[in-house]
N, C-alpha and C positions, 0 to 999 in steps of 0.2 A: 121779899120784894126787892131790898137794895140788891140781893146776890143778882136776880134778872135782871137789874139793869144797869149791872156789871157787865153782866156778860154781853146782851146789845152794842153796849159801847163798845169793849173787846173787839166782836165782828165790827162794825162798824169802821173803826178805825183800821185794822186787817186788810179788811175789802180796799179800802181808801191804797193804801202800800202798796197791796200787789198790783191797783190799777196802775200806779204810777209808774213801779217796777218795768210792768207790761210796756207800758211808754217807750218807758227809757231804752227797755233794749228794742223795741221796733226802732227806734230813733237810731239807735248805733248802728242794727243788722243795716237802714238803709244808706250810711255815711259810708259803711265800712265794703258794702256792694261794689264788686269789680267787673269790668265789662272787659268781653276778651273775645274776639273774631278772629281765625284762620282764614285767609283766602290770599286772593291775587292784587298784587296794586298797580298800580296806574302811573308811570311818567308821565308831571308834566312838561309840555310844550305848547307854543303859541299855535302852532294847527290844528290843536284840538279846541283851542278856544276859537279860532277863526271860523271851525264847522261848528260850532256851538255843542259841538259834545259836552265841552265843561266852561261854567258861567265865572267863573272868577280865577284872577290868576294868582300864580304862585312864584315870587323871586327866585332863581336859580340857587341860589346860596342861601337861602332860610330853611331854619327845622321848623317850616310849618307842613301840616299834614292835612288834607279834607277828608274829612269822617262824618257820612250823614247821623248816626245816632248819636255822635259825643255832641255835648256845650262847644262852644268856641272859649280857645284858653284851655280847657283839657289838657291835663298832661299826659303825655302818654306812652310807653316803650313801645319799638319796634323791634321786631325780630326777622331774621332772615333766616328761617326752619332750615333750610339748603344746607347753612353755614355755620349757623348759631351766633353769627354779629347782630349786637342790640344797639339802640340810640335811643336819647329822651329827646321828643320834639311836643310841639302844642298844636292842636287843634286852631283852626283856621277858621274863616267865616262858612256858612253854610254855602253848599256847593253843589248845584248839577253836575252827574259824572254817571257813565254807564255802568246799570247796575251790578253787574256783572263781576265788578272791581271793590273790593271793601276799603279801599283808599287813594286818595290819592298823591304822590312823592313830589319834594322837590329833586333837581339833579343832585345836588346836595348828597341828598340821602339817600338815594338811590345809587351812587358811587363810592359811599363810604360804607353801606351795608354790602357793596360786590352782590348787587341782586341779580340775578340771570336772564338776561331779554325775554328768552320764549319761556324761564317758568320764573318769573319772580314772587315767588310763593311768601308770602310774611305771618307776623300774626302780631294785632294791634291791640294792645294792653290799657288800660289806665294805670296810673301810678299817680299816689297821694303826694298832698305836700310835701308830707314826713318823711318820704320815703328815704331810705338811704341805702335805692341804687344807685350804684354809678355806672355810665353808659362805658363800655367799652372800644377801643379804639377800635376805627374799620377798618383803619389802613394807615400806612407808615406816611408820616409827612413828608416834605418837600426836603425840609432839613437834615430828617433822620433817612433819607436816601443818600442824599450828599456824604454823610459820615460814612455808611456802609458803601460807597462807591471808592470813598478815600482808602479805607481800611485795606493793609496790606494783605496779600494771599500768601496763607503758610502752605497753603499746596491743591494739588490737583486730584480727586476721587473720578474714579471709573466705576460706573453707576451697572449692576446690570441689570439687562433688558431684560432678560426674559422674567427678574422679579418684578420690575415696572408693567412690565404687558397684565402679570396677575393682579397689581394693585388696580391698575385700566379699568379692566375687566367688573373687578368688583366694585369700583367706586360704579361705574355705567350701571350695575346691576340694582345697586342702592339707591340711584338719582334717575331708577327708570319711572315716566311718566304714569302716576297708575292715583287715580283719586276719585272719591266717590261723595256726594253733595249731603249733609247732615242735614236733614230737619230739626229735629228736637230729640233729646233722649226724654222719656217719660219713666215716669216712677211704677206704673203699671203697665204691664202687657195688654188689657183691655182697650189701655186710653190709646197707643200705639195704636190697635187693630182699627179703633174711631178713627185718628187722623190716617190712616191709608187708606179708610173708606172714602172719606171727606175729599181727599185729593184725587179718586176716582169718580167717584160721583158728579163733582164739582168742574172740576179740570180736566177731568179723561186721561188721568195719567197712571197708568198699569202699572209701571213697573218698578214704582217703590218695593224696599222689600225692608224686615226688621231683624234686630240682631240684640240676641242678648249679651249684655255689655257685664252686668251682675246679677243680682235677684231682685234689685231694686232699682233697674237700668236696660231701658229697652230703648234702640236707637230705630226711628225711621229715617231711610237715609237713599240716593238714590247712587247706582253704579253698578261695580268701578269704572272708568273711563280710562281707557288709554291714550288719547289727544286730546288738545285744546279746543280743538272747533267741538267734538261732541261733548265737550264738558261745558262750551260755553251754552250750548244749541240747549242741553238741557235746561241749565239754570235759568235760560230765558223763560221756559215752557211754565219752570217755578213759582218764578216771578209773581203772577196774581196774585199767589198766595198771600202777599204785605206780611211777611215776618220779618221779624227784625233783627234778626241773629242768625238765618242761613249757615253753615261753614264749609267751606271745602277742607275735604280732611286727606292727606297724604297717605295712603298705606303702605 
């Protein structure tokens, strides 16, 4: 009789552990959660706020950023995929801004990252308290031009051309415009073939198509596009859908 109600208490107590266990690490997977979008950002200026495009402004010289899905105070890296310059800046007050754009810059940032007018491609990260990145420089200061202007010339290089025309060439070929709009990767091929249904049925939209990524990685995804206007024309058509993680992906 004592032995069974040994053992009772045993599970009992057991049960109690692992629920807590179960807790604790939901509690951590959901601290530990990073949020990360690829697409296009947004200078701001006062004419976009003057057409009401976007509702709140941003000082020229702040690392602040608008990001409809982050908190405000967010910390967050910026990337400039084009280049691979990063910045840490914060999350801003909530902000109307065309969907179209996964953020939006101050000049700040947008200068010091060397983003490109017609493609300023980024990708906006979270980054924790703890973290210990550090942002790297986007550009040589005011000061550190002055020195290298000072700095004596031990001599004159004759550069040839016709190897610079092959570098041309292939950077143009690298940084050719070619991108296609991510819905979601799903873990099944089935759940895929439901959201392409979903998006046709719903929206009338054909020409999703999916791609196997691994065996546990099926992308719905729509393209590729080679301009802006048809990449933006698409992601409008998107739009309905309220997802909240869209990406545009460079190939």
């Amino acid at each position: 009789m004592n032995y069974k109600i040994f053992i009772v208490f045993f599970l009992f107590i057991y049960s109690c552990t692992t629920s807590n266990i179960d807790k604790s690490q939901k509690k951590e997977i959901i601290q530990s959660e990073i949020y990360s979008n690829k697409g296009f950002t947004l200078l701001f200026n006062e004419d976009l706020k003057k057409k009401k495009l976007i509702n709140n402004k941003i000082d020229e010289r702040s690392l602040i950023v608008f990001q409809k899905n982050l908190k405000k105070n967010t910390n967050v890296k910026i990337t400039n995929l084009l280049n691979n310059k990063s910045i840490l800046a914060k999350v801003g007050s909530k902000s109307k801004y065309p969907n179209f754009f996964n953020s939006v810059v101050s000049q700040r940032i947008y200068e010091e990252l060397e983003l490109n007018e017609s493609e300023p491609y980024v990708e906006i990260k979270t980054v924790s308290e703890n973290s210990t990145f550090l942002a790297k420089k986007a550009k040589m200061y005011e000061e550190e031009k002055q020195v290298a202007e000072k700095a004596p010339v031990e001599g004159i290089s004759v550069n040839d051309l016709s190897l610079n025309k092959k570098e041309n060439k292939k950077d143009q070929k690298k940084n050719k415009f070619n991108y296609i709009i991510k819905i979601a990767d799903f873990y099944y091929e089935n759940t895929a073939i439901m959201m392409q249904k979903r998006m046709k049925d719903e929206l009338n939209l054909k020409n999703s198509k999916i791609s196997k990524i691994s065996n546990t990685s099926f992308r719905v995804y729509f393209g590729p596009f080679k301009n802006l206007k048809s990449l933006k024309n698409a992601f409008d058509d998107i739009t309905p859908l309220n997802f909240e993680n869209i990406e545009i992906i460079k190939l």
